[in-house]
C-alpha beads as a LAMMPS data file, in Angstrom:
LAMMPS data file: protein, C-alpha beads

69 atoms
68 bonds

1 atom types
1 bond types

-500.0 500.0 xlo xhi
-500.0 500.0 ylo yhi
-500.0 500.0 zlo zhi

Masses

1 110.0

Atoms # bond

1 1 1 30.786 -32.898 -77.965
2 1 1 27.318 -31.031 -76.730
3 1 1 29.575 -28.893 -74.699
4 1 1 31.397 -27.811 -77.802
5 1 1 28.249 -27.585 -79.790
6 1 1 26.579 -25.118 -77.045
7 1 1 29.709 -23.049 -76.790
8 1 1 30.137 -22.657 -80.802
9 1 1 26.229 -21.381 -80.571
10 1 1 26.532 -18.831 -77.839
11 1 1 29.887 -17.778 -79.098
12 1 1 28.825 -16.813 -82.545
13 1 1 27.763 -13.571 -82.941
14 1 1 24.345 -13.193 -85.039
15 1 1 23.785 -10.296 -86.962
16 1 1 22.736 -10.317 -90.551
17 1 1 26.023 -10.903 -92.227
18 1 1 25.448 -14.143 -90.109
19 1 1 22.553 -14.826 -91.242
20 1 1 23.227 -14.517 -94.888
21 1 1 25.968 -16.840 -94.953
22 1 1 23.907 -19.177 -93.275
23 1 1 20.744 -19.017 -95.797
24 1 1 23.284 -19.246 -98.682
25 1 1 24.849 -22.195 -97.054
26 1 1 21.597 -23.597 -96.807
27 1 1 20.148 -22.683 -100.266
28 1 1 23.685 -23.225 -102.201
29 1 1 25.612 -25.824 -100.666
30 1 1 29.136 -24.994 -98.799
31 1 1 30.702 -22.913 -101.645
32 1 1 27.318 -20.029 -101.485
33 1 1 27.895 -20.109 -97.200
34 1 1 31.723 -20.064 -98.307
35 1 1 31.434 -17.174 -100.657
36 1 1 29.114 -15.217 -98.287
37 1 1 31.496 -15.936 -95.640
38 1 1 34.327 -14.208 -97.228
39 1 1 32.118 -11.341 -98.610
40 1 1 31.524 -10.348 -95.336
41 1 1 35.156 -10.730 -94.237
42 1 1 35.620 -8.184 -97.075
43 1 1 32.873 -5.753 -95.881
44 1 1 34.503 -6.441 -92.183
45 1 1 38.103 -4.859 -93.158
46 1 1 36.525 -2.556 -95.325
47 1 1 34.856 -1.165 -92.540
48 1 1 38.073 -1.804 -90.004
49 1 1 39.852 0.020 -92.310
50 1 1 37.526 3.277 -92.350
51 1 1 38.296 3.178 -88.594
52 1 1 41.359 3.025 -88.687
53 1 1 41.852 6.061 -90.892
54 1 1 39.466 8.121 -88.470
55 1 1 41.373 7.329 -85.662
56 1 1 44.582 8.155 -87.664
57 1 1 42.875 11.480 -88.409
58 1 1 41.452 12.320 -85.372
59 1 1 44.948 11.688 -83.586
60 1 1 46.644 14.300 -86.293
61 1 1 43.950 16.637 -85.407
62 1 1 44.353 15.974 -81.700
63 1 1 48.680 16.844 -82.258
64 1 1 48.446 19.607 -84.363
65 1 1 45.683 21.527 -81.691
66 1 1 47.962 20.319 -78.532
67 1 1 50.573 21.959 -80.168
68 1 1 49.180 25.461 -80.392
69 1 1 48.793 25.514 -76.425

Bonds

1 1 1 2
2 1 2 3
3 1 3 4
4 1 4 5
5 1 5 6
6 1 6 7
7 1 7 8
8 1 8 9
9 1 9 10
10 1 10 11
11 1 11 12
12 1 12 13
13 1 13 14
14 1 14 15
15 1 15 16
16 1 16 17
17 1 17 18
18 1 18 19
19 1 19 20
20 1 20 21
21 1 21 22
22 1 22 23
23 1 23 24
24 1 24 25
25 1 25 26
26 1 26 27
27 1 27 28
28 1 28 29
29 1 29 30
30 1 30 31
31 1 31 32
32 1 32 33
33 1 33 34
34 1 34 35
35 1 35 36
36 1 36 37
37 1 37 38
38 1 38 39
39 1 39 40
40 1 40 41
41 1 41 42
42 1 42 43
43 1 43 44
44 1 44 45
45 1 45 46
46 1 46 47
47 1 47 48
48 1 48 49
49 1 49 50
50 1 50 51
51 1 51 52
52 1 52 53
53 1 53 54
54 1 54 55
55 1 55 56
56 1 56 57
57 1 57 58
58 1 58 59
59 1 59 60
60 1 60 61
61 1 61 62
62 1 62 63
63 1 63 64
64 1 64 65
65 1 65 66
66 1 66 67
67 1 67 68
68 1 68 69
């Protein structure tokens, strides 16, 4: 058990979507940390998709200019 317990600490990433889940976890129970949680899951595929349409983008781009050569 502390070897799970030391690998779920150094395997979590902390940044400060992190850390807001975990201060509303600990200032509203589960279903604040929960909320957060899934807020920042939100924010996480709004941002994956942003990338995704850059590198969609920047492909075309990359096509289109090949094709002139």
């Amino acid at each position: 058990m502390r070897g799970r317990l030391i690998g779920l600490i150094v395997a979590m990433p902390v940044g400060p979507g992190k850390l807001a889940m975990l201060s509303s976890h600990f200032s509203m129970g589960p279903a604040g940390g929960f909320a957060s949680g899934m807020g920042a899951a939100t924010e996480d595929a709004g941002y994956a998709k942003a990338a995704g349409l850059c590198l969609r983008l920047a492909s075309g781009m990359i096509l289109i200019y090949s094709n002139l050569n």
